[in-house]
C-alpha positions as CSV (number, residue, x, y, z in Angstrom):
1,X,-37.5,-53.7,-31.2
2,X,-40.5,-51.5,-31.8
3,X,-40.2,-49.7,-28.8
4,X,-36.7,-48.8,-29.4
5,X,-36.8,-47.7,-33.1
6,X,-39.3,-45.2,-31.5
7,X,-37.3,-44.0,-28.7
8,X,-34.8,-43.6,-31.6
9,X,-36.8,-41.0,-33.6
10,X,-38.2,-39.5,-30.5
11,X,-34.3,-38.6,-29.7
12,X,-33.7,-37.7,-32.9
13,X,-36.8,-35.2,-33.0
14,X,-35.6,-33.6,-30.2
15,X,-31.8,-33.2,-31.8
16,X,-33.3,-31.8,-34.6
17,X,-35.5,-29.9,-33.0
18,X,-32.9,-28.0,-30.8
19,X,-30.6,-27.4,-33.0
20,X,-33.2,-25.6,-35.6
21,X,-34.4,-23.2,-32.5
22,X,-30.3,-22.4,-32.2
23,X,-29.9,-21.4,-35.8
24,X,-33.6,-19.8,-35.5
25,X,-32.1,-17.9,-32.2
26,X,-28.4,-17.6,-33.0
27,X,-27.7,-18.5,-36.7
28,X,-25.3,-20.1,-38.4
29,X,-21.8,-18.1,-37.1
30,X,-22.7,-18.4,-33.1
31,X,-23.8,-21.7,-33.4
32,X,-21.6,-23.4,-30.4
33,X,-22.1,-20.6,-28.1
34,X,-25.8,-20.1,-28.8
35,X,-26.1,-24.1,-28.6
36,X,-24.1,-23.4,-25.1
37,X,-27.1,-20.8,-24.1
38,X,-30.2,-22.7,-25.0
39,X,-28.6,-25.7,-23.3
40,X,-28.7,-23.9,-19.8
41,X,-31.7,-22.1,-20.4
42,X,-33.3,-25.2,-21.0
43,X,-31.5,-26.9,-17.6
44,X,-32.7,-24.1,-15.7
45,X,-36.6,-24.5,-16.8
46,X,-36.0,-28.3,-16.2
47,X,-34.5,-27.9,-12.5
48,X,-37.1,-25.2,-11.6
49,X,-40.2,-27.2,-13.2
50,X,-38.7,-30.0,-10.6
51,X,-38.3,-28.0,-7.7
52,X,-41.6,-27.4,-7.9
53,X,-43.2,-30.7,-8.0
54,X,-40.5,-31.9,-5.3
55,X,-41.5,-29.1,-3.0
56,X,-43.8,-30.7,-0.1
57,X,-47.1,-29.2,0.0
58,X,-48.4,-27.8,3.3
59,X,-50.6,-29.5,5.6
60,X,-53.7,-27.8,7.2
């Protein structure tokens, strides 16, 4: 039960924590389409931080 009450507050941080660097960004009025942009901004770093580890290293 422990473990999921933090996974919990470890999502919620990470809610919070996004939306407060789209009104930081965007503010209040262009909420939804600033929320829309640091979404796939976010998606891109994610897909190119795994591309990377995926990416077979080169044998000597």
């Amino acid at each position: 039960m422990g473990l999921l009450r933090g996974l919990l507050w470890l999502v919620l941080f990470v809610v919070l924590a996004f939306c407060f660097v789209v009104l930081f960004e965007y503010g209040p009025r262009d909420f939804a389409n600033g929320s829309k942009k640091e979404f796939a901004r976010v998606k891109s770093f994610v897909v190119k931080q795994t591309e990377k580890v995926q990416k077979p290293k080169k044998e000597r």
